[in-house]
TORFITI-372253 format. One record per residue (C-alpha): residue in one letter; chain; x, y, z. Coordinates in pm, whole numbers. Layout:
<recs>
<rec><residuo>a</residuo><cadena>A</cadena><X>X</X><Y>Y</Y><Z>Z</Z></rec>
...
</recs>
This chain:
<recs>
<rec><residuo>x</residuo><cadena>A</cadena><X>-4086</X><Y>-2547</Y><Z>-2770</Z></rec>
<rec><residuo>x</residuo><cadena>A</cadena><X>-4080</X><Y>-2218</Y><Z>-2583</Z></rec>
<rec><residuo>x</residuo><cadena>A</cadena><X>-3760</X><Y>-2151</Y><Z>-2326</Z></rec>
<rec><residuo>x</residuo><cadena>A</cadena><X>-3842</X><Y>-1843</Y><Z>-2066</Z></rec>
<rec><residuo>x</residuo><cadena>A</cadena><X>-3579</X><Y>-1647</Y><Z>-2048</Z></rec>
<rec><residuo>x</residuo><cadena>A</cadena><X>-3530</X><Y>-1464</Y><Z>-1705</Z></rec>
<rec><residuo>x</residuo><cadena>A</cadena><X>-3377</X><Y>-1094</Y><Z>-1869</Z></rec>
<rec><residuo>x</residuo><cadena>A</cadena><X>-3004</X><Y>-1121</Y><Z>-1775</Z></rec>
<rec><residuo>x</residuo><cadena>A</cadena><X>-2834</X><Y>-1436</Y><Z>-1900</Z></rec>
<rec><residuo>x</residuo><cadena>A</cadena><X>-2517</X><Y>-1441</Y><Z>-1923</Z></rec>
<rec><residuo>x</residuo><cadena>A</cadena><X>-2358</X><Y>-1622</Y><Z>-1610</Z></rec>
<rec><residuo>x</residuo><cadena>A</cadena><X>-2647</X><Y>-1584</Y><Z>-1397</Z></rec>
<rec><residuo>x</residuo><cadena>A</cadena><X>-2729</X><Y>-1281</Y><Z>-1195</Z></rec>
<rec><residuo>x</residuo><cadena>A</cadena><X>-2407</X><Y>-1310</Y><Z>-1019</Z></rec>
<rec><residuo>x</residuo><cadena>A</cadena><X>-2175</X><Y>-1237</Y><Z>-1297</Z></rec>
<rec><residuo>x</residuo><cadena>A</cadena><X>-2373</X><Y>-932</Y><Z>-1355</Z></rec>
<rec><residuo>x</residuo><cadena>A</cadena><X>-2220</X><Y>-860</Y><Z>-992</Z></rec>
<rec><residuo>x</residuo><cadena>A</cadena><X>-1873</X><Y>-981</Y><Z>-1034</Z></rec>
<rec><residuo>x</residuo><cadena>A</cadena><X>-1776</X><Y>-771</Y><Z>-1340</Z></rec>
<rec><residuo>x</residuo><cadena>A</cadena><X>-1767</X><Y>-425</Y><Z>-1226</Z></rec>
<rec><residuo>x</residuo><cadena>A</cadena><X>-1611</X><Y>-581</Y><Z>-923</Z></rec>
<rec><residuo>x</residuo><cadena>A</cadena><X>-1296</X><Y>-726</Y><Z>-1115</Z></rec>
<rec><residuo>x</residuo><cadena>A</cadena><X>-1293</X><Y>-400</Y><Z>-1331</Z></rec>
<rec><residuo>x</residuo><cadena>A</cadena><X>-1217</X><Y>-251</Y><Z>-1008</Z></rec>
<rec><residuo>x</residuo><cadena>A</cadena><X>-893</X><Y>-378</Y><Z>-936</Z></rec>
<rec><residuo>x</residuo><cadena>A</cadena><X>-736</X><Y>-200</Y><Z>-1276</Z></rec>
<rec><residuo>x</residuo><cadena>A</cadena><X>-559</X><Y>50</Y><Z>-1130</Z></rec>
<rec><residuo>x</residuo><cadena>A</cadena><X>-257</X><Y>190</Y><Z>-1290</Z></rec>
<rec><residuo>x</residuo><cadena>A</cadena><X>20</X><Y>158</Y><Z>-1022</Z></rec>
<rec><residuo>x</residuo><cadena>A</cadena><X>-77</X><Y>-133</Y><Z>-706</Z></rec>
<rec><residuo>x</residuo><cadena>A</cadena><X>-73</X><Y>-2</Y><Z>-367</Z></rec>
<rec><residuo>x</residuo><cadena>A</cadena><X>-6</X><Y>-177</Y><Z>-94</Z></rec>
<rec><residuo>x</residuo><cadena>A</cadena><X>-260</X><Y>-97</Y><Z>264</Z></rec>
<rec><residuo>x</residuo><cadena>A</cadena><X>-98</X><Y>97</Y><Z>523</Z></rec>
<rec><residuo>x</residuo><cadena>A</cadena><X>-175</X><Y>176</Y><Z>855</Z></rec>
<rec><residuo>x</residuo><cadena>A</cadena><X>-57</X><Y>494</Y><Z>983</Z></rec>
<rec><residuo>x</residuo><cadena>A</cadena><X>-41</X><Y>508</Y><Z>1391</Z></rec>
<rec><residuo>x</residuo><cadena>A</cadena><X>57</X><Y>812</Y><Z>1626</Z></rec>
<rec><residuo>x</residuo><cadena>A</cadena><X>169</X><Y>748</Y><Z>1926</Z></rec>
<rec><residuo>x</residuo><cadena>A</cadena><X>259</X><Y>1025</Y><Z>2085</Z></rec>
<rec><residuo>x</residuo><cadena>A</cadena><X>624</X><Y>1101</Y><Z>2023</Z></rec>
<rec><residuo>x</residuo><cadena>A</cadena><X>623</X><Y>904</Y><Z>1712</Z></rec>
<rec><residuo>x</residuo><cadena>A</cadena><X>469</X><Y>777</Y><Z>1385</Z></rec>
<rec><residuo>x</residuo><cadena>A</cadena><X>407</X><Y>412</Y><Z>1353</Z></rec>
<rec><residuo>x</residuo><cadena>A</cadena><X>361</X><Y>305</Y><Z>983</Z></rec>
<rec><residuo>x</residuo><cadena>A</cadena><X>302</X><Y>-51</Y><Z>848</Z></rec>
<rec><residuo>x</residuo><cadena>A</cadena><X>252</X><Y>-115</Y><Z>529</Z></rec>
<rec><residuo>x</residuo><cadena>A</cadena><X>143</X><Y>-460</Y><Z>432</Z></rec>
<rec><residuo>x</residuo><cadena>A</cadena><X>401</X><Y>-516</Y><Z>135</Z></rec>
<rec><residuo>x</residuo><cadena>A</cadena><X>434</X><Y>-896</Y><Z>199</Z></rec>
<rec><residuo>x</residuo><cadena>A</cadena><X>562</X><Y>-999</Y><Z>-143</Z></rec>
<rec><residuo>x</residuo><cadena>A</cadena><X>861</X><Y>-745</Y><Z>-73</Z></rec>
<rec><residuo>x</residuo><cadena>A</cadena><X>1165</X><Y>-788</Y><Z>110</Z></rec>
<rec><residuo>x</residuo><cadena>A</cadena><X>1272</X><Y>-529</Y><Z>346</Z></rec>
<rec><residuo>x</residuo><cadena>A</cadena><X>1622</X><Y>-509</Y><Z>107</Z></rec>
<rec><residuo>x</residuo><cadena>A</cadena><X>1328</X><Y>-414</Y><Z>-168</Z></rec>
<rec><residuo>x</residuo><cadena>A</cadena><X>1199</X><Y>-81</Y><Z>-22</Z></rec>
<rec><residuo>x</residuo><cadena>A</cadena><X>1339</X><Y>208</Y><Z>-5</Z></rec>
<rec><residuo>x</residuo><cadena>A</cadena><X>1188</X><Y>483</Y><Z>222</Z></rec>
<rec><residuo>x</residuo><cadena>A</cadena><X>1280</X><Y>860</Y><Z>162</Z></rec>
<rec><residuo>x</residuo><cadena>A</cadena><X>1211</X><Y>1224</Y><Z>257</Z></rec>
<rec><residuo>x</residuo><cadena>A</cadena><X>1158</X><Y>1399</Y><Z>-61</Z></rec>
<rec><residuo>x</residuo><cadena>A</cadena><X>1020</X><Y>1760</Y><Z>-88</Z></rec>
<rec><residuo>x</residuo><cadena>A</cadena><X>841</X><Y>1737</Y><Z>279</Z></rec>
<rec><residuo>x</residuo><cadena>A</cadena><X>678</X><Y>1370</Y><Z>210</Z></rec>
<rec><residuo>x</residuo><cadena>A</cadena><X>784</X><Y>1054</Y><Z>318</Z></rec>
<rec><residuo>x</residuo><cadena>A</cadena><X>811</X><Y>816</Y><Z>-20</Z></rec>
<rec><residuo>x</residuo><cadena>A</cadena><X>785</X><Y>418</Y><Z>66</Z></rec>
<rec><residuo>x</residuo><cadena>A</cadena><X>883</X><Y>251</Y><Z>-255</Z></rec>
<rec><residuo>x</residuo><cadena>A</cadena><X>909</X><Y>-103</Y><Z>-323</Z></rec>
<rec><residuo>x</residuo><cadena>A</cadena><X>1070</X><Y>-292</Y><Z>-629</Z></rec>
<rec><residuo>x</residuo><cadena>A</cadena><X>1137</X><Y>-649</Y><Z>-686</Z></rec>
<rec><residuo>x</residuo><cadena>A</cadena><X>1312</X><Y>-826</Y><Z>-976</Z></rec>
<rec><residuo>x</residuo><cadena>A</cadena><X>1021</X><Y>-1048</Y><Z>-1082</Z></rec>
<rec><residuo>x</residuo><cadena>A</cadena><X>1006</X><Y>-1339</Y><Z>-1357</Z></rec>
<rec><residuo>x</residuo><cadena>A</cadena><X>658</X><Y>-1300</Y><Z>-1538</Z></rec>
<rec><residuo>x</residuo><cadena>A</cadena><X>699</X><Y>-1631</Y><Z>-1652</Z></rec>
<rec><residuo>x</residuo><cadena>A</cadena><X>606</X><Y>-1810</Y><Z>-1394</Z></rec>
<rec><residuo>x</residuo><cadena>A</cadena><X>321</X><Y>-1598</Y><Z>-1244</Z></rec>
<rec><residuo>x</residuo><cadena>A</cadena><X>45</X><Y>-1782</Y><Z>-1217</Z></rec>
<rec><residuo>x</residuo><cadena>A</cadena><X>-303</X><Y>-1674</Y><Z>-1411</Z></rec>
<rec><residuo>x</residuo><cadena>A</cadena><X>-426</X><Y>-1477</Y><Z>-1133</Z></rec>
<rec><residuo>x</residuo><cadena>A</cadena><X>-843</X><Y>-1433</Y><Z>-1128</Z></rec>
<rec><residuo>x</residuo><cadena>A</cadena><X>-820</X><Y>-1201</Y><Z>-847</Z></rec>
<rec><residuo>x</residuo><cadena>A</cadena><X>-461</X><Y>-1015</Y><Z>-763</Z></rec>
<rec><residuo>x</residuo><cadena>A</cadena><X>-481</X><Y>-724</Y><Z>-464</Z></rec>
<rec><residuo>x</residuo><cadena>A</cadena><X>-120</X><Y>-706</Y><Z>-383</Z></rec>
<rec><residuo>x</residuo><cadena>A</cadena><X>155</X><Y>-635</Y><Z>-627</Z></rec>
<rec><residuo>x</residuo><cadena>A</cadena><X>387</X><Y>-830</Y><Z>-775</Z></rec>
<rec><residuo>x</residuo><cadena>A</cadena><X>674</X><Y>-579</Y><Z>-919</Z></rec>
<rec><residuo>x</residuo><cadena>A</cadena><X>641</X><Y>-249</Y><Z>-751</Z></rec>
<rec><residuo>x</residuo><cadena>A</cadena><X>400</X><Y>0</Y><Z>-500</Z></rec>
<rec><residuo>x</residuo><cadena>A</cadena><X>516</X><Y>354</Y><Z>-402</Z></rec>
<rec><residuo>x</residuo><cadena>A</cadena><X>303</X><Y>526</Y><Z>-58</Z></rec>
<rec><residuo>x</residuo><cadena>A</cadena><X>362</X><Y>917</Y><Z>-33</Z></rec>
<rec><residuo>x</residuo><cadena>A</cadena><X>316</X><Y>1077</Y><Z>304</Z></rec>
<rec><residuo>x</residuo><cadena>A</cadena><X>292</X><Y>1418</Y><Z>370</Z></rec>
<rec><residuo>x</residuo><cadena>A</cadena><X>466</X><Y>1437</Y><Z>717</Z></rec>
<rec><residuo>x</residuo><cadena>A</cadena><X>796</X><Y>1553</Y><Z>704</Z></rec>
<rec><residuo>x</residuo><cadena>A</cadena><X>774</X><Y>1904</Y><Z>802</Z></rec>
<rec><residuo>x</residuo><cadena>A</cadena><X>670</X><Y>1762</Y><Z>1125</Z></rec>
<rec><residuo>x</residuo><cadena>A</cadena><X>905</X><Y>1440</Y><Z>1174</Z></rec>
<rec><residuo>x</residuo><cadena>A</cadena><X>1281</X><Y>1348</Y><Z>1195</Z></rec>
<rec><residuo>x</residuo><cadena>A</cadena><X>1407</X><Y>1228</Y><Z>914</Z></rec>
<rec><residuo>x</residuo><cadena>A</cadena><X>1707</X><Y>1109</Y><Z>1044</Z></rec>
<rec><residuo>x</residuo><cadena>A</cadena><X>1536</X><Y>887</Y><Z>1299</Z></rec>
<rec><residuo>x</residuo><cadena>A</cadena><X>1342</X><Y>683</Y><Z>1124</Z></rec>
<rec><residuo>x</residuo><cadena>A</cadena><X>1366</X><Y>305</Y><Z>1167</Z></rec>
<rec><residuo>x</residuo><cadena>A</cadena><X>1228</X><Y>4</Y><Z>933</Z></rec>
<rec><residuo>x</residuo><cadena>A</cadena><X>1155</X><Y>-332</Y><Z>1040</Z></rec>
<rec><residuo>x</residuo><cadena>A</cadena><X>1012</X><Y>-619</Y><Z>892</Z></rec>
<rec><residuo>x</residuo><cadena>A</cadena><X>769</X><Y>-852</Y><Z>1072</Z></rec>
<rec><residuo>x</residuo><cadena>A</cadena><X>565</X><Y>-1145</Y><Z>909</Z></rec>
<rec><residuo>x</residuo><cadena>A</cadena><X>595</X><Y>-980</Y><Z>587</Z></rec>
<rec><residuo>x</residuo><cadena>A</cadena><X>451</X><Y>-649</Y><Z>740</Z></rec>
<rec><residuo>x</residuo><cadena>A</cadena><X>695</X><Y>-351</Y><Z>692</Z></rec>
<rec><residuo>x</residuo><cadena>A</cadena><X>693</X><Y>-146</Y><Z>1020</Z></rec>
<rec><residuo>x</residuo><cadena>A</cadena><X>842</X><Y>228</Y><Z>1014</Z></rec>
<rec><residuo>x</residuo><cadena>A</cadena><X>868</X><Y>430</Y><Z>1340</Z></rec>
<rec><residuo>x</residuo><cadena>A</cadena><X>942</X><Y>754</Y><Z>1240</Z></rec>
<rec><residuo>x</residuo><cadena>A</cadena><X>987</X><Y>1018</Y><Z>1520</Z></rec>
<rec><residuo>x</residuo><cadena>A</cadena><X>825</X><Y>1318</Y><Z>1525</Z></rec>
<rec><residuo>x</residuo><cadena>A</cadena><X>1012</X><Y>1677</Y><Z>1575</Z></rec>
<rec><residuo>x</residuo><cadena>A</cadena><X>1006</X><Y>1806</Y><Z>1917</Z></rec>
<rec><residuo>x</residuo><cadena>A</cadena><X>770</X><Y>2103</Y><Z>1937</Z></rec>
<rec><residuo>x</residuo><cadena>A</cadena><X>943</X><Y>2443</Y><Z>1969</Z></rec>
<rec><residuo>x</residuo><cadena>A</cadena><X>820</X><Y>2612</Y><Z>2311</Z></rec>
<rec><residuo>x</residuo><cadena>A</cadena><X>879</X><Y>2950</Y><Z>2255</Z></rec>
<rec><residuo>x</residuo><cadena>A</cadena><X>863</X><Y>3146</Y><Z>2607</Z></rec>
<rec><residuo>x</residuo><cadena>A</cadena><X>700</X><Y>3492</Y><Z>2578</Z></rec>
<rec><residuo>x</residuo><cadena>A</cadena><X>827</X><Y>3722</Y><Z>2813</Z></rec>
</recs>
């Protein structure tokens, strides 16, 4: 009895494809997508943290960036065997270099569908009349 084998068997030609494409996802700290709007006077920022409550992320100026952090108390025990996981379970951090140009004091979170929305105004621009 002779069997042909076709060169790659392991799985099929398609988990040739899918293993570099799981690989992928290893990356040391998750990070959730953001969006990052300017409209004019203001920033608009959402960040797609749905597993987080708003009472889970904390959003600071620190040394001219704006930090987004999130951190939930999370039981491991019951997560479930995930085959493909994008967002993060425990914790994402976002650093934006804006502050130099925005007001820190202004800025205002809301949450919407599980989408974290942060309008943060920007500084007025210093006219400087020249004589």
């Amino acid at each position: 009895m002779h069997h042909h084998h076709h060169g790659r068997q392991h799985g099929g030609p398609f988990a040739q494809f899918m293993r570099p494409f799981f690989n992928g996802f290893r990356r040391p700290k998750y990070n959730v997508p953001m969006n990052v709007e300017d409209h004019g006077d203001h920033y608009q920022i959402q960040v797609y943290a749905v597993s987080f409550d708003k009472a889970d992320i904390t959003v600071r100026v620190v040394n001219d960036q704006l930090l987004i952090q999130g951190t939930r108390a999370h039981d491991t025990a019951n997560d479930p065997n995930f085959l493909l996981q994008e967002y993060p379970l425990k914790s994402f951090e976002r650093v934006l270099p804006l502050s130099n140009r925005i007001e820190t004091t202004g800025i205002v979170a809301r949450q919407e569908n599980g989408v974290l929305i942060l309008t943060v105004p920007k500084k007025p621009e210093l006219k400087v009349e020249v004589a």
